[in-house]
C-alpha positions as CSV (number, residue, x, y, z in Angstrom):
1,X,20.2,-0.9,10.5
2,X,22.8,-3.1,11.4
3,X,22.3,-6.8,11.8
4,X,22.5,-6.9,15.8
5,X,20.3,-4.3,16.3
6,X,17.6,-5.5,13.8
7,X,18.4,-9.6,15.9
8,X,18.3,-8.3,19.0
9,X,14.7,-6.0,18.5
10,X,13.7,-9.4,17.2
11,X,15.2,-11.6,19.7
12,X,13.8,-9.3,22.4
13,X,10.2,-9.1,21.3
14,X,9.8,-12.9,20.4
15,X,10.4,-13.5,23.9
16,X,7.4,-12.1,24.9
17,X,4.4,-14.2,25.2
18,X,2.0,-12.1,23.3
19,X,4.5,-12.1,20.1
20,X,3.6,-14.5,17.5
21,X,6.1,-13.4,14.8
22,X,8.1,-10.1,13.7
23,X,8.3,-9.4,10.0
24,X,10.1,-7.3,7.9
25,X,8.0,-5.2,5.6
26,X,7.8,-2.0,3.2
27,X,10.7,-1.7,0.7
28,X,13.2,-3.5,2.6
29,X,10.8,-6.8,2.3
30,X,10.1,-6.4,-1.4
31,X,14.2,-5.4,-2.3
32,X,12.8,-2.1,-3.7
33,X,14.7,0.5,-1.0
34,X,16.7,3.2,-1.9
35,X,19.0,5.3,0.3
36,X,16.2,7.3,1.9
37,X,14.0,4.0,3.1
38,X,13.2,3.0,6.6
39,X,12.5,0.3,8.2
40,X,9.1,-1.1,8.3
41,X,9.2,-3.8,11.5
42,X,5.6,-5.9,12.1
43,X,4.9,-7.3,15.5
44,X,2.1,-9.6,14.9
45,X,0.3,-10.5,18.4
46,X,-2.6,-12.2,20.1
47,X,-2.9,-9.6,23.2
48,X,-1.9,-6.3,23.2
49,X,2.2,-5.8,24.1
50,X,2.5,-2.9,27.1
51,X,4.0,0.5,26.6
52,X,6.2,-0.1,29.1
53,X,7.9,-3.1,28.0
54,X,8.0,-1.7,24.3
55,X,9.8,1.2,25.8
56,X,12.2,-1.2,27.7
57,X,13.0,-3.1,24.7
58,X,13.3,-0.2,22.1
59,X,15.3,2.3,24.3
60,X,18.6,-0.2,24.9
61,X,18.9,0.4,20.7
62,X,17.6,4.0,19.7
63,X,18.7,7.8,20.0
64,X,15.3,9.2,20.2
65,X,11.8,7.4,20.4
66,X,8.5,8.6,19.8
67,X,6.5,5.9,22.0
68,X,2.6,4.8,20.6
69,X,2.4,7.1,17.6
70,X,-1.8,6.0,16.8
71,X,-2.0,8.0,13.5
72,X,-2.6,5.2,11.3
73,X,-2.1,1.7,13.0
74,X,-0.4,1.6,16.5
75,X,3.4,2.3,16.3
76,X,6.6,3.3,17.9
77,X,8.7,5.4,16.3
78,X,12.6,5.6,16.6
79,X,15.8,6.3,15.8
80,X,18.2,4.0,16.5
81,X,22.0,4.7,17.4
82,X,23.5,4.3,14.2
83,X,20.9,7.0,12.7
84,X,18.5,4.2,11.2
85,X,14.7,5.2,11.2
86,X,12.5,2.4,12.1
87,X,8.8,2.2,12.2
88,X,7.9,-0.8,14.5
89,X,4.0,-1.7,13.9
90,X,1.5,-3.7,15.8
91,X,-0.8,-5.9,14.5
92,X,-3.4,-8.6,16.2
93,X,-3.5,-11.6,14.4
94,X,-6.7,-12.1,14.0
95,X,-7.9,-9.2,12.9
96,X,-5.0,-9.0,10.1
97,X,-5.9,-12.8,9.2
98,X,-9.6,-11.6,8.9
99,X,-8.6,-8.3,6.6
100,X,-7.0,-10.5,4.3
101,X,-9.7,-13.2,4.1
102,X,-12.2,-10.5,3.3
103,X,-10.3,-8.9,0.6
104,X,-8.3,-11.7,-1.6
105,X,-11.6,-14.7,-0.5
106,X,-14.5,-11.9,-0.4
107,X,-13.6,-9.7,-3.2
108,X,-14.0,-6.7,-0.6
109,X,-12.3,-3.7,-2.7
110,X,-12.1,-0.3,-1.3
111,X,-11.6,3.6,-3.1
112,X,-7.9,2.8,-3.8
113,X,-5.3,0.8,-1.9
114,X,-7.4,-2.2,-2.2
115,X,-5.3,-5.0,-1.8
116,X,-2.1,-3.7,-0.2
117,X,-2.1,-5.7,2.4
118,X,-2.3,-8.7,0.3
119,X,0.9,-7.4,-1.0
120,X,2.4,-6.6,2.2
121,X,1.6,-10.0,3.1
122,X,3.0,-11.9,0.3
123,X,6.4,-10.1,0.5
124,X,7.0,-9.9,4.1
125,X,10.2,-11.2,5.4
126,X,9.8,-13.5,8.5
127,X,12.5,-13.1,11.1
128,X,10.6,-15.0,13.9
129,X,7.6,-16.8,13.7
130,X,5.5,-19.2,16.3
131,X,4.0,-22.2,14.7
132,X,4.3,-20.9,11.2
133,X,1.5,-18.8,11.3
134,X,3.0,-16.2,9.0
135,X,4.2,-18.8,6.6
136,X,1.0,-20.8,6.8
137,X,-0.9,-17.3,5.8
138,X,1.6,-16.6,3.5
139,X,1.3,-19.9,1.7
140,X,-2.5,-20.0,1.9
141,X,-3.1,-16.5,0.1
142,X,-0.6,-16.9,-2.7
143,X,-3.4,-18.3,-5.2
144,X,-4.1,-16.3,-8.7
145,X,-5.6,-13.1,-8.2
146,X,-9.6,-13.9,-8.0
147,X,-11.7,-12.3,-10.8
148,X,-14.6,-11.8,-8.0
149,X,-11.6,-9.5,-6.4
150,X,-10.8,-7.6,-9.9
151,X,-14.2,-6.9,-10.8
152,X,-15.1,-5.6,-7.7
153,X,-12.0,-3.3,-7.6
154,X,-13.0,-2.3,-11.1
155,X,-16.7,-1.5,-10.1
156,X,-16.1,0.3,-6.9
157,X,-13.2,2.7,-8.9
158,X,-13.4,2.9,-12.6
159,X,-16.6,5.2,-12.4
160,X,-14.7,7.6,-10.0
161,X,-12.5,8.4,-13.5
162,X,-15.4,8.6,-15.3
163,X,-18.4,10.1,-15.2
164,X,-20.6,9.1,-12.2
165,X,-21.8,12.6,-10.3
166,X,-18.9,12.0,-7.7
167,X,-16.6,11.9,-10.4
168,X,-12.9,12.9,-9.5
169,X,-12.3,14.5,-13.3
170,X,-15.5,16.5,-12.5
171,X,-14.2,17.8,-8.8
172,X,-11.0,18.5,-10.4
173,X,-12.4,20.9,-13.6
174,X,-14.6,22.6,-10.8
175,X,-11.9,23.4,-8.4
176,X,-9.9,24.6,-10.9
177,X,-12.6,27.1,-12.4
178,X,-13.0,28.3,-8.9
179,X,-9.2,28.5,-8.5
180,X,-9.2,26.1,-5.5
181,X,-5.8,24.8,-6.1
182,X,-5.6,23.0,-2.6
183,X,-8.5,21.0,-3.4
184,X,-7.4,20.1,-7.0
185,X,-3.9,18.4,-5.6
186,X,-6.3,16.6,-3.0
187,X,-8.8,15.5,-5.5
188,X,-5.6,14.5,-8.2
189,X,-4.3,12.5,-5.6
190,X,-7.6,10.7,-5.2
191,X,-7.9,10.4,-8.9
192,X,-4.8,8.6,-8.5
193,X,-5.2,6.3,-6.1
194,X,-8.4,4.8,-8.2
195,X,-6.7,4.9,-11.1
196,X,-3.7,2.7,-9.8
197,X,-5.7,0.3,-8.4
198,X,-7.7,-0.6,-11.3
199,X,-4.5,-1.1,-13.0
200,X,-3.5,-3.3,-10.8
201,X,-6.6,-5.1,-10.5
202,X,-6.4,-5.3,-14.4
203,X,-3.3,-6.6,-14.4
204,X,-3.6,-9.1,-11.6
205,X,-1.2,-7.9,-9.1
206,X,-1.4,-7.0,-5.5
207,X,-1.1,-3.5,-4.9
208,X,2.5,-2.3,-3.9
209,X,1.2,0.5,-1.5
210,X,1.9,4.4,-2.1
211,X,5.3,4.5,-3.3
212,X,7.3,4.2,-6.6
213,X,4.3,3.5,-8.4
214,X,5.0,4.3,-12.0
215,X,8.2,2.7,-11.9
216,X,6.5,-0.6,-10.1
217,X,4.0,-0.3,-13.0
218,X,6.4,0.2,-15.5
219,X,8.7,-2.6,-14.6
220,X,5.9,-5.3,-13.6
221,X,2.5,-4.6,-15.8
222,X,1.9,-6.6,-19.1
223,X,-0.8,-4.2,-19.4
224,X,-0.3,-0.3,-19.6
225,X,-2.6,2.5,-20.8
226,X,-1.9,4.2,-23.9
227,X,1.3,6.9,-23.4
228,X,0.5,5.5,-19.6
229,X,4.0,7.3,-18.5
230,X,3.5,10.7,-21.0
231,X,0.0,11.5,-19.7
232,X,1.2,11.1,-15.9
233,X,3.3,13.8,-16.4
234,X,1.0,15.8,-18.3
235,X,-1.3,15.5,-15.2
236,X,1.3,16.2,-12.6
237,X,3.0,18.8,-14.4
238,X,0.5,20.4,-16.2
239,X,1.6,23.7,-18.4
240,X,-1.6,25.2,-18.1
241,X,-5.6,24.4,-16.4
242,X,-6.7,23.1,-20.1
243,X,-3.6,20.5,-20.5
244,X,-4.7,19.4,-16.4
245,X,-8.2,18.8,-18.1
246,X,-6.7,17.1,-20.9
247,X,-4.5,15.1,-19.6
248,X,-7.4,13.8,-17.3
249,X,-9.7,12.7,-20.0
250,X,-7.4,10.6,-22.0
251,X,-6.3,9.4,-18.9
252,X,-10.1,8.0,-18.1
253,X,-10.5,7.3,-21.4
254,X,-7.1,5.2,-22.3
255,X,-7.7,3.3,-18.3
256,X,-11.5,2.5,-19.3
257,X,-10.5,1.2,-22.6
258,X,-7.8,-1.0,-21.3
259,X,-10.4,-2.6,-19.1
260,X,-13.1,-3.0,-21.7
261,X,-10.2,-5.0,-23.9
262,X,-8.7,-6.8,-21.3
263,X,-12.6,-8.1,-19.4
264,X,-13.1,-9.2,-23.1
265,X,-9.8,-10.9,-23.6
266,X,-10.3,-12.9,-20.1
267,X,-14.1,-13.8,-20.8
C-alpha cells in the first residue's frame, strides 16, 4: 500500500465523528510481514460507521470491494488500485476496552488464543487517534503478564493435552483408528491451539495470533519444550498413525513438564 492511500483511508475516516482512532495491526504493526501479508486497518468507534459512507470512502482507492464481510468481526474487504489487499475492521470502543480488561485484569483465558488481543493491542501502530485513547490503553495494559492470567490459561488448556475425558490426544488416536482423517487435522489443529497458548502463558508473552508461530516461539521464548521444533514436525508430518500418536504424547508430556518446572521455579 502506498503511503497516500494508507493517509488518505486515514485522513478520510478520522473525519468522521464516530471515528476515535485508526490503527495499523497484524504483521505490518509487529514488523513481522512477508511478501504475501495484508493489511490489517482498525477503525476503533463509539457508534456504528454506515455502509454507505464506508463504501464512499473505500471506493475512491480500491479495484474491487467486498462491503460488510460479518464472518468474524465486521469488515470491508478490498483491493486497492495498486493490487494491495486490505482488511479494514471495526471495533467499538468499549466493548474492545472491556475485552481487554477482562482478560489481562480478570485472568479470563479461553481454549486457545487467549490473550491475542492483548498482543494486538500492545503492537498496534496508531495513525490517528482522539484524545489518546489508544495510547492511554496501550500504556495502561503494558504491565508484566499477571500470574492470575497464566494460571488460568494453564488450567483451562493443559488438561486438553493430557488426559481429561475431552482430551484432544484421545480424539485424535480415535479418529485415526476409525480412519476419520478430516476430523484428526480438526482435532490436531485444536491440539495446537492449547498447546501454544500455554507456551505462551508459560513464558509470559501475549499471544501473537495464528500465524508464524514456531518461528515467533523460536525467536522470542526463554522457555521451549524438549526437541519443541523436532516433535512439531513429527506431528505435522507424521510417517505413519503410530509416529502421529507418538509424537503427541511426548508432546503432552515435554509441555506438562515444562510447566511443572517453571510454576516451581516462579513459586
Amino acid at each position: 500500500m502506498s503511503t497516500q492511500s494508507l493517509n488518505s483511508l486515514t485522513e478520510a475516516f478520522g473525519q468522521l465523528p464516530e471515528v476515535l482512532a485508526v490503527v495499523l495491526g497484524g504483521s505490518r504493526a509487529s514488523d513481522s510481514n512477508d511478501a504475501l501479508s495484508d493489511f490489517d486497518l482498525y477503525i476503533y468507534c463509539e457508534s456504528p460507521i454506515s455502509r454507505q459512507v464506508r463504501k464512499q470512502i473505500i471506493s475512491e482507492h480500491c479495484a474491487y470491494l467486498e462491503l460488510a464481510n460479518r464472518f468474524w468481526e465486521e469488515e470491508d474487504d478490498f483491493v486497492l488500485n495498486d493490487g494491495t489487499v486490505v482488511e479494514l475492521i471495526y471495533r467499538q470502543m468499549d466493548e474492545f476496552a472491556q475485552g481487554i480488561d477482562a482478560t489481562v485484569r480478570q485472568g479470563q483465558a479461553t481454549v486457545g488464543y487467549s490473550t491475542c488481543f492483548w498482543f494486538s493491542l500492545l503492537n498496534a501502530k496508531v495513525l490517528y487517534e482522539r484524545g489518546e485513547c489508544i495510547s492511554q490503553l496501550q500504556q495502561k495494559y503494558r504491565v508484566v503478564y499477571p500470574s492470575i492470567l497464566r494460571q488460568s490459561i494453564i488450567d483451562k488448556n493443559l488438561p486438553l493435552l493430557l488426559s481429561v475425558i475431552p482430551a484432544y490426544p484421545d480424539q485424535i488416536n480415535k479418529a485415526v483408528q476409525r480412519g476419520d482423517r478430516v476430523s484428526v487435522q480438526h482435532r490436531i489443529t485444536a491440539y495446537l491451539a492449547s498447546y501454544f497458548d500455554v507456551l505462551f502463558a508459560v513464558n509470559e508473552l501475549p499471544h501473537p495470533g495464528e500465524k508464524r508461530l514456531l518461528s515467533f516461539a523460536l525467536q522470542h521464548c526463554q522457555h521451549l519444550p524438549v526437541e519443541f521444533e523436532a516433535s512439531l514436525c513429527k506431528l505435522l508430518s507424521p510417517k505413519s498413525d503410530d509416529e502421529l500418536s507418538s509424537a503427541l504424547r511426548f508432546m503432552s508430556e515435554q509441555i506438562e513438564t515444562l510447566v511443572l518446572s517453571q510454576m516451581k521455579d516462579m513459586k
